[in-house]
Structure formats: structure tokens, C-alpha cells
C-alpha positions in Angstrom: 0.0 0.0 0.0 1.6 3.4 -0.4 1.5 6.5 2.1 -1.7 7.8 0.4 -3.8 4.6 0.7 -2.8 4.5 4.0 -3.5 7.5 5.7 -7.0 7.4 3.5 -7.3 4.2 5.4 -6.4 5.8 8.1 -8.9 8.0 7.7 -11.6 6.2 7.5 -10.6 4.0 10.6 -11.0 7.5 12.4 -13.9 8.6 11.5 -15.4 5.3 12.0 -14.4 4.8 15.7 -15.5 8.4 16.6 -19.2 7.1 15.1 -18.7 4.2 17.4 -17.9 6.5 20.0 -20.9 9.2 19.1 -23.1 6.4 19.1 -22.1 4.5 22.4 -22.3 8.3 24.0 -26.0 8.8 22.7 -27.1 5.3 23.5 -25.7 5.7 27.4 -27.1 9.2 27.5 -30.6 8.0 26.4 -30.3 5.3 28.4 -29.8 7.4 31.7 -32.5 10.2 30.9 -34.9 7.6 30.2 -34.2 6.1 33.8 -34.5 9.1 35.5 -37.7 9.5 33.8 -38.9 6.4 34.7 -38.1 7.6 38.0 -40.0 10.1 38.4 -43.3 9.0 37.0 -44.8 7.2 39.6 -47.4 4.5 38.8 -48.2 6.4 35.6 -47.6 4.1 32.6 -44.6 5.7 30.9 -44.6 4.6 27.3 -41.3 3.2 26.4 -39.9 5.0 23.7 -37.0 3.3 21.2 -34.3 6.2 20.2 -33.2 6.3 17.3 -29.3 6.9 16.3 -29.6 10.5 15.4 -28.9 11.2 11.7 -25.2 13.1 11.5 -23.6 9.7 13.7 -25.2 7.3 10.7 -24.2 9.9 7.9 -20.9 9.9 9.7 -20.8 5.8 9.7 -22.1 6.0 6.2 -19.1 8.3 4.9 -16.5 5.9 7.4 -16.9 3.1 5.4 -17.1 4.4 2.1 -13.4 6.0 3.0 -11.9 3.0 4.4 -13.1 1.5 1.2 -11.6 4.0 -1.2 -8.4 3.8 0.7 -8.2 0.1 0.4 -9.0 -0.1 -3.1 -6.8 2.6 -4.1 -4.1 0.6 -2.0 -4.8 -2.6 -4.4 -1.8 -4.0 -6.6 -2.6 -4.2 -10.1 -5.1 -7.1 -11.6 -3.3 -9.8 -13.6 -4.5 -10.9 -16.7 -6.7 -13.6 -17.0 -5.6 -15.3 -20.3 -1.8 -17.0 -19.9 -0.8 -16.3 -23.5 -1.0 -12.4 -22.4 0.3 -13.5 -18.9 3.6 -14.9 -20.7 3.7 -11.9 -22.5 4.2 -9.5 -19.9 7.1 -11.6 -18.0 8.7 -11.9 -21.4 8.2 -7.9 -22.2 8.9 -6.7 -19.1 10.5 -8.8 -16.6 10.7 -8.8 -12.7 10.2 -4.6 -13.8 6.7 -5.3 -14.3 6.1 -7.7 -11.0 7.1 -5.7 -8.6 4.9 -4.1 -5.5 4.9 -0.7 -4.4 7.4 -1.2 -1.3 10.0 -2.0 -4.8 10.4 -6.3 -4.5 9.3 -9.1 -6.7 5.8 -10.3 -6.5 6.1 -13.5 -4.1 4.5 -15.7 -6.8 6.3 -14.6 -9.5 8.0 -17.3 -11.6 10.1 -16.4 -14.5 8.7 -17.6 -17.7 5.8 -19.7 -17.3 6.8 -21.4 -20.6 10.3 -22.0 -19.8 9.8 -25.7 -19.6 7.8 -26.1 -22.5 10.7 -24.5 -24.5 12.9 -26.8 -23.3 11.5 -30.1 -23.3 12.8 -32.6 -25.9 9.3 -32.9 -27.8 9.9 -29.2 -29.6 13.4 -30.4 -30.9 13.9 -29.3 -34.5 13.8 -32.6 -36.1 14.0 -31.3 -39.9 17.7 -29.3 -38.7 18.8 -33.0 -37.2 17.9 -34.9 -40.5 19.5 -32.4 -42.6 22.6 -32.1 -40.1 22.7 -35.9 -39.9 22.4 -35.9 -43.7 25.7 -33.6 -44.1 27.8 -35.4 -41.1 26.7 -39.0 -43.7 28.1 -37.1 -46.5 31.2 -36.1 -45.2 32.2 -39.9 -44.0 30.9 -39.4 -40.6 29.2 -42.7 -41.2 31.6 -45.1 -43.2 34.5 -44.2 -40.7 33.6 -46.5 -38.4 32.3 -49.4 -40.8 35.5 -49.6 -42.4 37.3 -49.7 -39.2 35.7 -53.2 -38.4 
């Protein structure tokens, strides 16, 4: 994450614990002046009334979130792309450049050439540049050296 997803983050987390805090407050407060109302109305049938959270603490909760959110999307690494043809593209173009993270080091997954072993595997050998080379290495004597040795 860099500095400026992080104190957005920050932010956010802020905010949202002083909403916490505002609505704790006005919970306890309504929760005392409601007692000493009850209190003082003797035998009369008090009708119990349910407070709502008053409307600046929700707008406040509302805005919280929606900051915390912006800073941690804002804080994201880059998507990867979905196909591996343009996956092997990229490490080919660009490298460990392209794969690294905002604090500057190499992606923890990333691998090198994802088609390294494909290109190396004895099934892609050029069999047309054997033939012709086995061809030549015939032609020179290569291969009645060692018959008339015997």
C-alpha cells in the first residue's frame, strides 16, 4: 500500500471509531434520561420509547466506510490478466520490472517464464535441422569411418 492509501485508510478507521464512540455516547445518555424519567413518573404508565441513532452519527458511519473503502482499493496491486498467452507476454516484455509491488520487491509468486519448460523439453526439438545435419555429417564420411574400421 503506499502513504496515500494509507492515511485514506487511516482516515476512514478514524472517522469510523468516533461514530462508534458518538453512538455509544447517545445510547448511554438515552439510556440514563430515560431512567430518571422512569423515576420520576410514579405509577403512571410511561410509554417506552426506542431512540433512534440521530442522523449526523449514521451519515458519519455512512461516509467511514465508504473511505476506508476508497483507501483500500486505491491501496490494491494491479489485476493480472486472465488469459496465460498475455500472462507470458508480460514476464517476457517486461521482466521482474513489471512484478514488482509498491514497497520495490518481486511479487512473491512470480516465476520467471511460465513457458520455460515447454521450451525446453525434448518434444519441440527441431527434427528437420537434425535430419539435414545428420544428412551432411553422412556425406562427409561421418558414417563409413567406423564401418570400415571393423
Amino acid at each position: 500500500m503506499t502513504w496515500i492509501s494509507k492515511s485514506v485508510t487511516g482516515l476512514g478507521l478514524l472517522l469510523l471509531t468516533h461514530a462508534c464512540y458518538s453512538a455509544h455516547e447517545h445510547s448511554a445518555l438515552h439510556s440514563t434520561s430515560t431512567a430518571s424519567l422512569s423515576s420520576m413518573a410514579s405509577h403512571t404508565a410511561v410509554a417506552s420509547t426506542v431512540a433512534s441513532l440521530p442522523i449526523d452519527i449514521s451519515i458519519e458511519t455512512v461516509v467511514a466506510v465508504f473511505v476506508i473503502c476508497l483507501g483500500l482499493v486505491l491501496g490494491t496491486p494491479e489485476l493480472r490478466p486472465i488469459q496465460w498467452r498475455v500472462w507470458a507476454g508480460k514476464i517476457e516484455r517486461e521482466g521482474e520490472k513489471g512484478f514488482t509491488n509498491s514497497d520495490g520487491n518481486v511479487d512473491k509468486d512470480y516465476v520467471g517464464n511460465p513457458f520455460r519448460m515447454l521450451e525446453s523439453r525434448p518434444g519441440f526439438i527441431d527434427i528437420r535441422k537434425q535430419r539435414k545435419e545428420f544428412a551432411e555429417w553422412v556425406r562427409e564420411g561421418g558414417g563409413t569411418a567406423g564401418a570400415s574400421k571393423s
